[in-house]
C-alpha positions in Angstrom: 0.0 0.0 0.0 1.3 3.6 -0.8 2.4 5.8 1.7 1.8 9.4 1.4 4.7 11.5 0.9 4.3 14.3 3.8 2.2 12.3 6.7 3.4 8.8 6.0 0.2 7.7 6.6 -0.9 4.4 4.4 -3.0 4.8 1.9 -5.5 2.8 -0.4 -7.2 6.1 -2.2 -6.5 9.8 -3.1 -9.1 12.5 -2.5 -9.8 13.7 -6.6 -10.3 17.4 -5.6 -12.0 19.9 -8.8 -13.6 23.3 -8.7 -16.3 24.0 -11.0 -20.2 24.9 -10.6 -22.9 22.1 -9.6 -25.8 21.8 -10.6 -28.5 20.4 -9.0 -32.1 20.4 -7.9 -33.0 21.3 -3.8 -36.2 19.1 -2.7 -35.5 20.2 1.3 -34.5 18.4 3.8 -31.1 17.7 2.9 -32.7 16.2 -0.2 -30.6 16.8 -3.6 -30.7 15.2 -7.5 -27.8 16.0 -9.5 -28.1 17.3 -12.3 -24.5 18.4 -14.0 -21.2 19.3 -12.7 -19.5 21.7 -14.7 -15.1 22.2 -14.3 -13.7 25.5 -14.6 -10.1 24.3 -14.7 -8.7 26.1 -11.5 -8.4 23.2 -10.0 -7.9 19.4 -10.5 -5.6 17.6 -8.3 -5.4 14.6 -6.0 -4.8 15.0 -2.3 -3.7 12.8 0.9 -6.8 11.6 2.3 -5.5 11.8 5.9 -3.0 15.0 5.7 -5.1 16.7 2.4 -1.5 17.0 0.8 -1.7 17.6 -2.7 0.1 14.2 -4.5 -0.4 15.1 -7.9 -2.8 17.4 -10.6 -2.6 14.1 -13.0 -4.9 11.3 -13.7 -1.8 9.1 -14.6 0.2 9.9 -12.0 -2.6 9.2 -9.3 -3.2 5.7 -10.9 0.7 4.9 -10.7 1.3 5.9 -6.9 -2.0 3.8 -6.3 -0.2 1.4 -8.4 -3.1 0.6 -10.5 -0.7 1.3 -13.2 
């Protein structure tokens, strides 16, 4: 299992972090349907899970350290 580079915590998945706008409809009651999720390309990264450390802004990358590639 990977360990993450700043809390040396181990790891079995990243946290895929991505900015954009949702969209969604609001029935109350903590009640949501998605409808569409929009990125705006700030940001797009992968992140620690237990420290929130950024590992990598790439798909590929993310898959190797997981070692799913």
């Amino acid at each position: 299992m990977p360990k993450c580079p700043n809390c040396k915590e181990e790891i079995d998945h990243l946290l895929k972090v991505e900015t954009g706008v949702w969209y969604g409809e609001y029935f109350g009651n903590f009640d949501y349907k998605e409808d569409s999720f929009t990125a705006d390309g700030n940001i797009n990264e992968w992140r620690c899970p237990e420290c929130d450390t950024r590992i990598t802004a790439e798909e590929e990358e993310a898959d190797k350290f997981l070692g799913v590639r």
